[in-house]
Structures are given as C-alpha cells and as structure tokens.
N, C-alpha and C positions, 0 to 999 in steps of 0.2 A: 504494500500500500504506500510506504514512503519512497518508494521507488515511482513509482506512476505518477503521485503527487509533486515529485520532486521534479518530473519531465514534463510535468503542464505545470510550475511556476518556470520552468526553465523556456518557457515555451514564451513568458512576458518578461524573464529575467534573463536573457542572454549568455549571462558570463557564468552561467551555470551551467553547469556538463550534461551532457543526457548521460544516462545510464541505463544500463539494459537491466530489463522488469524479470529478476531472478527469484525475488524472494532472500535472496541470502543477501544478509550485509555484508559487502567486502569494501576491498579499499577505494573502489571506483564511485561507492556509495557514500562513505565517509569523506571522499573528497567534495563532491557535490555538497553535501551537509556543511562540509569546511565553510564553502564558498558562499551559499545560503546565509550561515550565521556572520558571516564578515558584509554581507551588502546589508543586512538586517541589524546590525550593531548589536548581535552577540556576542559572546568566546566563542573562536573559533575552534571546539574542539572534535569535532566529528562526529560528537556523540548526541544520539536523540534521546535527550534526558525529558523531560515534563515542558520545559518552557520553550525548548526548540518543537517540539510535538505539536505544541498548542498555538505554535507560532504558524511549522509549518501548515497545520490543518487551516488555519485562518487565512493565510497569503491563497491558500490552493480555494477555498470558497470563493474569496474575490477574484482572484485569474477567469477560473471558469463560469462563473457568471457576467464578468465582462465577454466573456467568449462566446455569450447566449445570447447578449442583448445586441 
C-alpha cells in the first residue's frame, strides 16, 4: 500500500522515485520514503513510523483527488 501510494504522490511530486508495487520494503522503498520526508520537512529516515504514515496517507488523499476533479 505504501508503495502504490508512494507512486501517485510521486506522480504530483517528481523528485520522488517510483518504485515497483512489491509489497516488500526494501531499499528502493526507503529511498522514496527518504525523499518524501525531506520535501515534507520531516527526518529523513526511511522509516514509516506513525507520523510519516499519516503524513503519507494524507498527501496521497489530496494527489488523487486532485486527479478526479
């Protein structure tokens, strides 16, 4: 899910990597997440703790409903 989510805000945020929808988090995935928390003025840690989670689930709400209307 953080994977898909992550390639439709990459979809309004450019400088974010796509990554391929595995299901497994690896490094390719924690880089994205990297890059995510540094345009969003988190720590860039790669880790999807509670506040990147809720961050990412919210950026991905509004991406894709700008992409409805």
């Amino acid at each position: 899910m953080i994977q898909e989510q992550l390639n439709a805000i990459g979809n309004a945020y450019s400088q974010i990597p796509k990554v391929a929808v595995t299901g497994q988090y690896n490094e390719q995935t924690a880089e994205a997440v990297r890059t995510f928390q540094s345009i969003f003025s988190m720590p860039a840690t790669g880790i999807v703790d509670f506040p990147t989670w809720y961050r990412i689930s919210g950026i991905y709400v509004a991406v894709t409903r700008i992409a409805e209307g």
